[in-house]
C-alpha positions in Angstrom: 90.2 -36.5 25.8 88.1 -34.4 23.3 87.8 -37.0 20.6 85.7 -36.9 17.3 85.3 -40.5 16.8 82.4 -42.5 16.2 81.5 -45.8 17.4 80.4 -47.9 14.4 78.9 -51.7 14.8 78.2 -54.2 12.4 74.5 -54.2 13.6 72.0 -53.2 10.8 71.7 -49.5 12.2 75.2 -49.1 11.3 75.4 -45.8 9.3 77.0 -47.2 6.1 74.5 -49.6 5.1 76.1 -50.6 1.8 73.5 -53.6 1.1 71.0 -50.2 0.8 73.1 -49.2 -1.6 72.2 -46.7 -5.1 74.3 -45.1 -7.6 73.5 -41.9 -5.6 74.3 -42.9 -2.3 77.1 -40.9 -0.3 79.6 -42.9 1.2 81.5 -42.5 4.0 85.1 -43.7 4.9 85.0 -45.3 8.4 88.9 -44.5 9.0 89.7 -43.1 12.7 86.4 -43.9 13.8 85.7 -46.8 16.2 85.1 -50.2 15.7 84.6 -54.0 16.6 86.7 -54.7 14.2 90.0 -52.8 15.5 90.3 -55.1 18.7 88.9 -58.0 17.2 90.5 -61.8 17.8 92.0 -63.5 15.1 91.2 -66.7 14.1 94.2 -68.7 13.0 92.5 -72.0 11.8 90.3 -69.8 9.6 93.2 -68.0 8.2 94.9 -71.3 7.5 91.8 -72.9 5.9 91.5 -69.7 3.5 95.0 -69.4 2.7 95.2 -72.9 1.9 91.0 -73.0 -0.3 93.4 -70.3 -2.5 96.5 -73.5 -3.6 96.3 -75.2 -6.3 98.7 -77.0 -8.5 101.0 -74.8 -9.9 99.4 -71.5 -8.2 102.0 -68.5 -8.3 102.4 -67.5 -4.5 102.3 -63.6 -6.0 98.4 -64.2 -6.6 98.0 -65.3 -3.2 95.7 -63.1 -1.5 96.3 -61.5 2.5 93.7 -62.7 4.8 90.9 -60.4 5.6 91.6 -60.8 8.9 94.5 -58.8 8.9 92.7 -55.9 7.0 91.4 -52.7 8.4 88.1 -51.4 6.3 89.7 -48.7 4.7 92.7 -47.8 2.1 95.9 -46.2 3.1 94.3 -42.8 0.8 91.6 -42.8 3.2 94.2 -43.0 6.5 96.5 -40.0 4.8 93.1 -38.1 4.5 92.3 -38.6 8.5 95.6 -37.8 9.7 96.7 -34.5 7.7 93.3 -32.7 7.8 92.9 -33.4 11.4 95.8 -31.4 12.2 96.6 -28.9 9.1 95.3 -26.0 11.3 98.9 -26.2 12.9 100.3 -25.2 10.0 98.3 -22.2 9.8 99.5 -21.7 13.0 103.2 -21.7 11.8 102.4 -19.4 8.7 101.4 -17.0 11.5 104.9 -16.9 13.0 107.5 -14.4 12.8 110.3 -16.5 14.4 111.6 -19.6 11.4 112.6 -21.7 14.4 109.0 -21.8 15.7 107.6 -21.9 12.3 109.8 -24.8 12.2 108.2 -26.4 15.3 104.9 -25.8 14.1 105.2 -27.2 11.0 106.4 -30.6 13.2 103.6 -30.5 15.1 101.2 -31.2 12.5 103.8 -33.9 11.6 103.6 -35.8 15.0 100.0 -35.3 16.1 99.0 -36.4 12.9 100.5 -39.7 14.0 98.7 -40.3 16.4 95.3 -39.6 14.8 95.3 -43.1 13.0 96.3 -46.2 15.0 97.0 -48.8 12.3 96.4 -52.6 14.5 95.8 -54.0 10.9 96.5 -53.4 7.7 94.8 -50.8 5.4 93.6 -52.1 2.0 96.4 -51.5 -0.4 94.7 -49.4 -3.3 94.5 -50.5 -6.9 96.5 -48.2 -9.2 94.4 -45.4 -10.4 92.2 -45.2 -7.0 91.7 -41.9 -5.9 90.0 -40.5 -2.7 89.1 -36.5 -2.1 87.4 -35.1 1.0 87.3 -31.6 3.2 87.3 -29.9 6.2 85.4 -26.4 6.4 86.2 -24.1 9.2 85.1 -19.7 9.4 83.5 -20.6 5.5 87.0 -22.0 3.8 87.3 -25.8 2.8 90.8 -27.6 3.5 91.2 -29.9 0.6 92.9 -33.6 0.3 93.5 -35.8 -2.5 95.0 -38.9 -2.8 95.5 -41.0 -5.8 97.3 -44.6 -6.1 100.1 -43.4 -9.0 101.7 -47.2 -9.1 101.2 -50.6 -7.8 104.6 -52.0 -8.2 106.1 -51.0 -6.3 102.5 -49.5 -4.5 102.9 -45.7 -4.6 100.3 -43.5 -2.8 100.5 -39.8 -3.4 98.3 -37.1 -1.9 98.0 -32.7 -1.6 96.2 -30.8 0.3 95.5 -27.2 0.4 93.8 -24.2 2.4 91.1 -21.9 0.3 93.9 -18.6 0.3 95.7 -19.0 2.6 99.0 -20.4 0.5 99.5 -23.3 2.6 100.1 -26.6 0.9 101.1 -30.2 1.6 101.8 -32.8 -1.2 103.4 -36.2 -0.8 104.2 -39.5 -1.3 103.9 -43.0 0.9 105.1 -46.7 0.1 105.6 -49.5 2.5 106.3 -53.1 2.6 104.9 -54.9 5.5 106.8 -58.3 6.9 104.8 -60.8 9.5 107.0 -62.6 11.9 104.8 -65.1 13.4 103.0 -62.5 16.1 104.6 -59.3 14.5 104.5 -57.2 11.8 107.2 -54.5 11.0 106.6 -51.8 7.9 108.9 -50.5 5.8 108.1 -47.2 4.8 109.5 -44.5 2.0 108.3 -41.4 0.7 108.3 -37.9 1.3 106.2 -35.0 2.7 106.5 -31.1 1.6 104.9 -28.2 3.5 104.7 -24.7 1.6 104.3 -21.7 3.7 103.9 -18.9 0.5 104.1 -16.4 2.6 107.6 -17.0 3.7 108.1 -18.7 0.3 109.3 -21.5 2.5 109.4 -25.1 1.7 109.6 -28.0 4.6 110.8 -31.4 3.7 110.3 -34.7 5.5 112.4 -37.2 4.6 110.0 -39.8 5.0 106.3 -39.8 5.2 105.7 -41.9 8.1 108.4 -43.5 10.7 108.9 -46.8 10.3 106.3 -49.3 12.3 106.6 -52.1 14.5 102.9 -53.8 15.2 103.4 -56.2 18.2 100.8 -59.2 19.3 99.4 -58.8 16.0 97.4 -62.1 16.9 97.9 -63.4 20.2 98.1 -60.6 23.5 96.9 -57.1 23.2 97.9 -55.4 20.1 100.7 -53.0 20.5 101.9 -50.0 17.6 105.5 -48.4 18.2 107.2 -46.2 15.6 110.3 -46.8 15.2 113.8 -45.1 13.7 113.7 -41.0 12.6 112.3 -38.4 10.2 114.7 -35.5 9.3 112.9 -32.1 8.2 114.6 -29.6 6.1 114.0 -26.0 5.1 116.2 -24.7 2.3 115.6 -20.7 2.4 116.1 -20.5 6.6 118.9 -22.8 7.2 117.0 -24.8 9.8 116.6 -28.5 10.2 115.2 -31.4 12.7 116.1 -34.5 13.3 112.7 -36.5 15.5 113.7 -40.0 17.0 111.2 -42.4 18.3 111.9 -45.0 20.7 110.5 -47.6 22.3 110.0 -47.1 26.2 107.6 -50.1 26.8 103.9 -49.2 26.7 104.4 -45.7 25.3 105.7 -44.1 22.1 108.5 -41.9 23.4 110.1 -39.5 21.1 113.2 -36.9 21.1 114.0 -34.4 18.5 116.4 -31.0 18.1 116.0 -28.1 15.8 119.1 -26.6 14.6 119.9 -23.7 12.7 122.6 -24.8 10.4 124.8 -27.2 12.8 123.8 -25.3 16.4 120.6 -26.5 18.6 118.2 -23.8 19.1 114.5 -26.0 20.2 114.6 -29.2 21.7 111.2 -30.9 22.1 110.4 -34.7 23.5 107.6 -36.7 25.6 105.3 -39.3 24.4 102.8 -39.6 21.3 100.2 -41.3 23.7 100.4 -38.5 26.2 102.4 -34.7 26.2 105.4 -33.9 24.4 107.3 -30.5 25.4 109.3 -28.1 23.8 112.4 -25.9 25.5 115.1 -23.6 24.4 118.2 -24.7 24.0 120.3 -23.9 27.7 116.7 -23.4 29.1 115.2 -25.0 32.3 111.6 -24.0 31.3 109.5 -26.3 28.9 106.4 -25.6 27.4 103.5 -28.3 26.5 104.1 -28.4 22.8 101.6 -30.9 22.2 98.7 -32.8 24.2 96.4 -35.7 23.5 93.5 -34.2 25.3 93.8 -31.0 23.6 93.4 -32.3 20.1 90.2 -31.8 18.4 89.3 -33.6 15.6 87.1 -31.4 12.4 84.4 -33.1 10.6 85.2 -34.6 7.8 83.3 -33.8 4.5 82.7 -36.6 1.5 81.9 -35.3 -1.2 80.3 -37.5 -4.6 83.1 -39.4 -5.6 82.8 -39.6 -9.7 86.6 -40.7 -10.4 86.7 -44.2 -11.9 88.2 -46.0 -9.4 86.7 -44.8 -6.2 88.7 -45.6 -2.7 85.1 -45.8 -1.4 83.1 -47.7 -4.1 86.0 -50.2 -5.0 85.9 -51.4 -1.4 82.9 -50.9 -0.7 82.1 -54.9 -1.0 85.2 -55.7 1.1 84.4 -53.0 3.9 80.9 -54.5 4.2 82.1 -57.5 5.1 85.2 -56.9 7.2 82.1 -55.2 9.7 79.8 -58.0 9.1 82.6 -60.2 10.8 82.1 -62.3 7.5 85.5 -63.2 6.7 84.8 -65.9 3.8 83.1 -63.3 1.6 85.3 -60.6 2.5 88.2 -63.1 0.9 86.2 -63.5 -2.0 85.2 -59.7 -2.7 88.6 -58.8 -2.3 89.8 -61.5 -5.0 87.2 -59.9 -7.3 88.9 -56.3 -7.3 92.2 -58.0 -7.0 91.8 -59.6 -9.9 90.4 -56.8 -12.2 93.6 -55.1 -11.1 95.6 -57.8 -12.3 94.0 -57.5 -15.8 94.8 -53.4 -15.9 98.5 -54.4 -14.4 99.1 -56.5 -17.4 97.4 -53.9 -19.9 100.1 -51.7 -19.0 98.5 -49.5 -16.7 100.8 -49.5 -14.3 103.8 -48.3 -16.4 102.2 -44.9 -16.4 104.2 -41.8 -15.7 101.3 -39.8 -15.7 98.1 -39.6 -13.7 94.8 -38.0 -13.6 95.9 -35.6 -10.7 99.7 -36.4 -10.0 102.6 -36.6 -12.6 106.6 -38.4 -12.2 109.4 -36.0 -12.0 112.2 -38.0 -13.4 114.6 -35.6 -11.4 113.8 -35.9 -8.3 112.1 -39.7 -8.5 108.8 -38.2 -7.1 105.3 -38.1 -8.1 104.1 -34.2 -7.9 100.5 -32.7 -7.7 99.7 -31.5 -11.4 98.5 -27.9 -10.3 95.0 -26.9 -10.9 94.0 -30.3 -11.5 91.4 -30.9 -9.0 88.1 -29.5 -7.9 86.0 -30.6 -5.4 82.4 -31.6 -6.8 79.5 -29.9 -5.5 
């Protein structure tokens, strides 16, 4: 498999090298790259001794803090980043197509392999409200854009856009989930939206959810296992066509099925497996066509620009990342209490009853946080 990723230690040659760090330093997120820390055994008698260092008499459970173990070193803005500008070049490939039904298929395809670009064993930092996080792809001189920004933290709302230098091509959207642990599992509840704009067509695609549902399996004993779980539906107002994708759980795999219709009658049918090839057909057809392939994926460099916000995804966990590498789970706990806490503070100030953010505002109509346009640029 082609494959972009980096192998990143916790050895002081390690690229980040945060304990070096200056106000001028350029950070970089180490989402979808490779780590010690992705297959890494938990400990459960440290877990237990932390969770229980944080009691004390009277102690509201809701200030109780998740073990760093179960963290990955990077937000949830910094995962939607990874996934969608790894695979927004296939929806340039659907603006190029005549046929709705294909553009249609295309625009699912950046859905699904997207997916699959961002394996989530552990649990992304949740961000603090008002974190943001902007980066870029760059590709024949034209820079793909992506913003995120944390628009709420109760319930925890990330929302996120990003764009193609003219070509009309937009994504925007929103993602919350609640995450359950049952002894060695972990299922996430997810709700949101995504919405694809082709100009071109003046179409508009709609995801009913953000992300499938997610089932995490062996979180601590066994070899970790992640299976989406339930569907997405995908609408498209001004062509009539719509797709219902199914996942399903066929053992080691990620196995998937879905059908696009025009009004109520089946015109693609596509299905196969996340890990490996998923096909398309014709509806009546025999013939099937690779629609997408794991070993065909290529994954663009990612850009980071400065990050002068206020509230940083990179420089508010910067502490917290350093130590989730270093293996050193007591400080980790104790960094993570610190930005924790100054949340807290801001949560109570009212900050979180905002409707209104720096880059995304809430449309009381449809119950949705939307891009404000022309609010961002990327710094130089």
């Amino acid at each position: 498999m082609t494959d972009a990723k980096t192998t990143v230690d916790n050895t002081e040659e390690s690229s980040q090298k945060p304990e070096n760090s200056t106000s001028d330093e350029v950070l970089e997120s180490l989402c979808g790259k490779n780590g010690e820390w992705e297959t890494r055994k938990i400990s459960i008698m440290g877990v237990v001794k932390r969770f229980i260092s944080q009691l004390s008499y009277g102690q509201e459970l809701t200030r109780i803090s998740m073990p760093s173990e179960f963290l990955n070193p990077y937000s949830i803005l910094e995962v939607c980043a990874v996934r969608y500008l790894a695979r927004f070049d296939s929806l340039l490939t659907a603006n190029a197509q005549s046929s709705p039904a294909y553009r249609m298929l295309h625009v699912i395809h950046f859905f699904l392999s997207a997916l699959y670009r961002v394996k989530l064993y552990k649990k992304p930092y949740n961000p603090v409200v008002g974190e943001s996080h902007y980066c870029f792809t760059e590709a024949s001189g034209k820079k793909t854009r992506y913003l995120g920004e944390q628009v709420t933290h109760h319930p925890p709302v990330s929302a996120f856009y990003l764009d193609r230098e003219d070509e009309g091509v937009s994504v925007q959207g929103n993602i919350s989930f609640g995450v359950k642990f049952h002894v060695n599992s972990a299922t996430v509840a997810t709700n949101g939206f995504i919405r694809v704009n082709l100009n071109k067509h003046d179409e508009e695609y709609v995801f009913d959810k953000s992300t499938p549902d997610l089932l995490m399996k062996n979180v601590v004993f066994g070899t970790r296992q992640m299976k989406w779980q339930k569907g997405i539906d995908v609408t498209c107002a001004k062509s009539g066509y719509k797709a219902t994708i199914t996942f399903q759980d066929s053992g080691s795999s990620d196995t998937l099925k879905g059908v696009i219709c025009k009004g109520d009658e089946p015109v693609l049918r596509f299905e196969g497996s996340l890990d490996d090839e998923i096909y398309y057909f014709e509806e009546g057809a025999d013939e099937e066509t690779l629609f997408i392939s794991q070993d065909d994926l290529i994954d663009p460099k990612i850009v980071y620009p400065p990050q002068l916000d206020e509230f940083p995804s990179l420089k508010v966990w910067k502490e917290v990342t350093k130590c989730i590498v270093a293996n050193d789970m007591t400080e980790c706990d104790r960094a993570k209490h610190v930005v924790e806490e100054a949340q807290r503070v801001r949560v109570r100030a009212g900050e979180d009853e905002k409707k209104e953010r720096k880059y995304f505002k809430f449309d009381e109509g449809s119950g949705r946080w939307r891009y404000k346009e022309n609010s961002f640029t990327l710094p130089s």
